[in-house]
C-alpha positions in Angstrom: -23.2 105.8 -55.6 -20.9 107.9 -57.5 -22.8 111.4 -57.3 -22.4 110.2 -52.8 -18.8 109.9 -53.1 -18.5 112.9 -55.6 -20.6 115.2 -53.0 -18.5 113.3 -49.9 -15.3 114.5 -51.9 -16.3 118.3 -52.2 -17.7 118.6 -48.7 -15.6 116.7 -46.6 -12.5 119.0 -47.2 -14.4 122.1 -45.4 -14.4 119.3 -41.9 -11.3 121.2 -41.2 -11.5 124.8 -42.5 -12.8 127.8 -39.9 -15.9 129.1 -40.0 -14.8 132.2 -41.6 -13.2 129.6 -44.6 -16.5 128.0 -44.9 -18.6 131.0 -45.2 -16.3 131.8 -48.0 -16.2 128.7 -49.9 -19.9 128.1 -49.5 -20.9 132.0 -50.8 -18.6 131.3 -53.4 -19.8 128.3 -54.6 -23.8 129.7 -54.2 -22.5 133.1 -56.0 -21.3 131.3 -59.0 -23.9 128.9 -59.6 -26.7 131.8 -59.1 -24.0 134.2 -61.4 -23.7 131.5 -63.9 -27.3 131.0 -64.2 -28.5 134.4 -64.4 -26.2 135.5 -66.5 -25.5 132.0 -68.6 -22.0 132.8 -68.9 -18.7 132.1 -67.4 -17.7 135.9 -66.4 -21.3 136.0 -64.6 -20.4 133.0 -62.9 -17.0 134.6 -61.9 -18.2 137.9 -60.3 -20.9 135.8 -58.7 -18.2 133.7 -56.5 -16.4 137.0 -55.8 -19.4 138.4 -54.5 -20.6 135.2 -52.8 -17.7 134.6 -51.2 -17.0 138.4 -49.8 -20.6 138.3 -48.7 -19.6 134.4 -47.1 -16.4 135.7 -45.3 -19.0 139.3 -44.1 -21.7 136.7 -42.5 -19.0 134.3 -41.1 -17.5 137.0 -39.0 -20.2 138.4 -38.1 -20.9 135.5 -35.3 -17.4 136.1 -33.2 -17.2 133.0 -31.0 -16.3 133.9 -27.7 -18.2 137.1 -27.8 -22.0 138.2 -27.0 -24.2 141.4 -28.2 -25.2 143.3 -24.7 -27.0 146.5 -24.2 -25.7 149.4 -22.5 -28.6 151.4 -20.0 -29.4 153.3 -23.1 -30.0 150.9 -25.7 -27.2 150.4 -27.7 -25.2 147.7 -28.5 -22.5 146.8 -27.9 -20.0 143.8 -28.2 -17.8 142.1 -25.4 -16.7 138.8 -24.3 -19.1 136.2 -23.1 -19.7 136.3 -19.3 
C-alpha cells in the first residue's frame, strides 16, 4: 500500500505539466537511474538526468500538436498545420 501511494505521489504531479515538461521529467528521471547504474556513482547519475532530460524535452517537441508531416511533389518533407 505504501510503495501505491508513494508511486501515485511522484506521478500524479506530471497530470498537469505539458507534454514537453513530461518528456523532460521522465528522460530525466530514466537518464539518472540508467547513469547511476552504469556508472554507480552520484555524478554518473547527474549527467545521466541532464542528458535524459535534453533528450526528453528533443522527443517531446518533436510531435507538435496541431501540426502534420506532408510531402511536397518531390518528396520532401515538410511541416504545416493540420488540414
Amino acid at each position: 500500500m505504501k510503495k501505491t501511494l508513494l508511486a501515485l505521489a511522484l506521478i500524479a504531479p506530471l497530470a498537469s505539466c505539458t507534454a514537453t515538461e513530461r518528456g523532460a521529467g521522465i528522460g530525466a528521471a530514466t537518464g539518472a537511474v540508467i547513469g547511476g547504474v552504469a556508472t554507480n556513482s552520484v555524478g554518473g547519475a547527474a549527467a545521466g538526468a541532464v542528458i535524459g532530460g535534453v533528450a526528453g524535452v528533443l522527443i517531446a517537441q518533436a510531435d507538435r500538436q496541431g501540426y502534420c508531416i506532408y510531402r511536397d511533389r518531390y518528396g520532401r518533407r515538410y511541416e504545416a498545420r493540420c488540414r
